[in-house]
N, C-alpha and C positions, 0 to 999 in steps of 0.2 A: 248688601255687603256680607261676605262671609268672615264668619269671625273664627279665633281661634281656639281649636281646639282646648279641652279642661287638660287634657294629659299634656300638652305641649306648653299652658300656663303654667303646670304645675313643676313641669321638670325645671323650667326661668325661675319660677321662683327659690327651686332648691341648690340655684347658682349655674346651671347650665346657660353656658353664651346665646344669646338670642340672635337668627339668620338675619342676614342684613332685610330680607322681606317679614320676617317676623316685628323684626324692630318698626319700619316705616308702619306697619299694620298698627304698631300700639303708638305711634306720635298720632297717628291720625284716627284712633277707634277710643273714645272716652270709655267704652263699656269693656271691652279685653283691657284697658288701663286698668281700669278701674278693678276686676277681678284678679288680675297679677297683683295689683296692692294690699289685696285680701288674703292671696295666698303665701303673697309674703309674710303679712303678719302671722299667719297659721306655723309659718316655717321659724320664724323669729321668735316667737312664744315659745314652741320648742326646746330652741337654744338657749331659750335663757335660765334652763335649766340645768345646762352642763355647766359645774365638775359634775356634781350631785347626781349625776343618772339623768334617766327621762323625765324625772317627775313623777314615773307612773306607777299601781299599785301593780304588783305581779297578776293579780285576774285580771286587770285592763287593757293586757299589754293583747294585740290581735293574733290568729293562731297563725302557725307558721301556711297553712292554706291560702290567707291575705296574699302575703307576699309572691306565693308562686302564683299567682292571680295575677299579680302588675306586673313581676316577670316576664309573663307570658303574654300580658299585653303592649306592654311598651318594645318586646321583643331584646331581651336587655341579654347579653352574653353571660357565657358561662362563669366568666371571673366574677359575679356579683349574684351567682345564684345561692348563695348562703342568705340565710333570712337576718338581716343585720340585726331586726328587734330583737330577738332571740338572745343576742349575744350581749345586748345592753339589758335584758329582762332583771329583774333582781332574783337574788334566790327566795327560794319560800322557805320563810323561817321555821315550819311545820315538818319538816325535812331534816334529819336528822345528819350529819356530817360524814362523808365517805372517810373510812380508816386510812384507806390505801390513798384515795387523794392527799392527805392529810402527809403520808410518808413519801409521799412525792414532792410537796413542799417542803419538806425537812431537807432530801435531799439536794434540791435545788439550792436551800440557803446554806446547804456545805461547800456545797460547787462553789458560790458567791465567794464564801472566807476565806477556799484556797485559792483564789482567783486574785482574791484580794490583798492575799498575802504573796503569792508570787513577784505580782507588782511593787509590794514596798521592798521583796526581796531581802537576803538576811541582813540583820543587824547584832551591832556585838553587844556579848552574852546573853544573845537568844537563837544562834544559829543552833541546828540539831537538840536541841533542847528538850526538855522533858518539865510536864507539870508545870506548873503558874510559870514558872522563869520562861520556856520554850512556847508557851501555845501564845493561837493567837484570840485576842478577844472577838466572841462572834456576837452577833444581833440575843437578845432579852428575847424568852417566849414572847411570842405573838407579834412581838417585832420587827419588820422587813428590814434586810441592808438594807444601804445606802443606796445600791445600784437599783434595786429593788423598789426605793420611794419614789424616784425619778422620773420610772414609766411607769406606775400601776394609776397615778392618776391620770396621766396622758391616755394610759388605756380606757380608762374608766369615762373618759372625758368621751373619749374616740366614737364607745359603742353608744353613752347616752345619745351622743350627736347624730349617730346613725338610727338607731333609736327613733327619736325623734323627730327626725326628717323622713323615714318611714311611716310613721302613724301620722304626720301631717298629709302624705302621698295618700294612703289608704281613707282620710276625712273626705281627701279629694273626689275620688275614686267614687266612695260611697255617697256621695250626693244625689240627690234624684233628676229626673231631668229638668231640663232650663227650658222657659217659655221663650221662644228667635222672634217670632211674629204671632198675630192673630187676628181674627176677621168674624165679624156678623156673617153672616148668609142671609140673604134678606131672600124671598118667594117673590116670582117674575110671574108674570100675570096667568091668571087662571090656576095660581096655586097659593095655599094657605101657611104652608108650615112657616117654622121657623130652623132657625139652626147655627151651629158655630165651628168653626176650624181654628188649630193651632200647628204652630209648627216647634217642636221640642228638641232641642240636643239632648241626647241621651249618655249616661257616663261614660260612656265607652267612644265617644264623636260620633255616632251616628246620627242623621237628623230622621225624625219621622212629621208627618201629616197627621195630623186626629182629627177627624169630622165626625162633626156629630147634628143627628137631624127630627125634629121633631116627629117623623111621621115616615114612612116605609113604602105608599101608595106607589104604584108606575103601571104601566102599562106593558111596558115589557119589563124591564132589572135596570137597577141604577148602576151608573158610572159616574165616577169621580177623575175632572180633570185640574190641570192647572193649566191657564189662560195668560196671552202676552195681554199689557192694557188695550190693544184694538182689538180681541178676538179674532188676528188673522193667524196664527200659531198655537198651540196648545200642544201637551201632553197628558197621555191619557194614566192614568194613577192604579187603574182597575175598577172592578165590582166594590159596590157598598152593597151588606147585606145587615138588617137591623139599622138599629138606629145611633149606629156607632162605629166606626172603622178607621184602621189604623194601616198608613203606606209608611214606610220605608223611600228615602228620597235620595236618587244619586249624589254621589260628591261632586261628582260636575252641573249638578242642573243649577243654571241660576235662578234666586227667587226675584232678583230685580227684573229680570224679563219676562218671565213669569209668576206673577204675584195674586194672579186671580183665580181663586177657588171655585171650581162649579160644579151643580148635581146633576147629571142627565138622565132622561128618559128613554132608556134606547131600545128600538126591536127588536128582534129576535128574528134578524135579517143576515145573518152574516157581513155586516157591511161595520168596518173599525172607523168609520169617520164617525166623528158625534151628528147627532142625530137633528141637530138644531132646538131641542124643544128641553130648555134647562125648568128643572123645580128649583134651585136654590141659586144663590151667587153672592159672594162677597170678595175685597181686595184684600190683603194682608197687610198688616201695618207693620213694616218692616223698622 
């Protein structure tokens, strides 16, 4: 069974609708259930930190590098190539307050009051007016209007949420690879080693092979195949060289038809069939 992808649990979890073949995959796969539940919760923890921000300390937050990293993997368009974290980061209190931003808010909260005031429009004995009788009352230092209270938390809300469902994506991300299957190699007569295979999803969806063997001996150079359960099929994986090696496995091979791991002995014949004479062999427990 091919299970699904970490990046494609991971975007379900952050609310992306699930394909109607993604769906039947997780009624029927307890193990991709079971990891979208996990990534939910990663997503949910998140959020349960908005109004408040991400929760995170300003060194915590990931560099803007992460994000064009998922970008660039998930192949996400340009309308979301701004680093969301960023935008919910907190400021560093170490940091001293820009002047000029400073008179940019001022101005804005002037904008607000005659905006404000146009709306209520005049009133008698304050039309054209002058000094206390004519103006209008504006926001206390440090005070937002009113228009102003309304969305700064919605925004505040906005970016931690963003925030947050970012650095849960990039938890994802950074994960190490996941064990699919694994197998003994057990030594087929007239040989002694031992040795072991696994097969890993790697964070990015790739699946690789790792075999690994106690002993190097051949006669000619070893090959690494994978085997239907009759040995009347097989695919050959390449050269093993040392006592360790690592394949790269198409997206279409299957492992239920191919599930058997083997080490062969091959000449130095020019001839790509296996050669009949395996040192190791084990099935994968899928």
């Amino acid at each position: 069974m091919q299970h699904l992808h970490e990046e494609t649990l991971s975007l379900l979890a952050l609310g992306e609708p699930a394909s109607a073949e993604e769906q039947a995959h997780l009624d029927s796969c307890p193990h991709c259930a079971g990891e979208l539940a996990a990534f939910s919760r990663v997503v949910a923890v998140g959020r349960s930190s908005v109004p408040g921000g991400s929760g995170l300390p300003a060194d915590d937050y990931p560099p803007s590098s992460v994000w064009e990293g998922i970008h660039r993997t998930l192949n996400l368009s340009d309308a979301v190539r701004e680093d969301p974290a960023q935008r919910g980061r907190p400021a560093d209190p170490g940091v001293a307050a820009d002047p000029a931003a400073d008179s940019d808010a001022a101005a804005d909260d002037a904008a607000v009051v005659d905006l404000q005031a146009g709306r209520r429009g005049a009133r008698p004995g304050r039309a054209g007016g002058s000094g206390p009788a004519g103006a209008t009352a504006r926001p206390g230092p440090g005070r937002p209007a009113r228009g102003q209270r309304r969305w700064l938390p919605a925004a505040a809300a906005a970016a931690g949420l963003a925030g947050a469902a970012v650095w849960g994506t990039v938890q994802v991300l950074d994960r190490g690879p996941e064990t699919l299957a694994a197998a003994d190699l057990q030594p087929l007569p007239a040989y002694q080693e031992t040795g072991s295979a696994e097969v890993d999803r790697l964070p990015d969806g790739r699946r690789e092979l790792v075999v690994r063997a106690s002993g190097t001996d051949a006669a000619g150079y070893r090959e690494v195949w994978l085997l239907a359960p009759d040995a009347q099929s097989m695919v050959s994986l390449g050269t093993m060289e040392g006592t360790e090696a690592r394949f790269p496995l198409p997206d279409d091979l299957d492992l239920d038809s191919y599930p058997v791991v083997d080490i062969s002995d091959e000449p130095f014949d020019g001839n790509p069939a296996h050669s009949g004479d395996s040192i190791l062999r084990g099935e994968l427990e899928l």
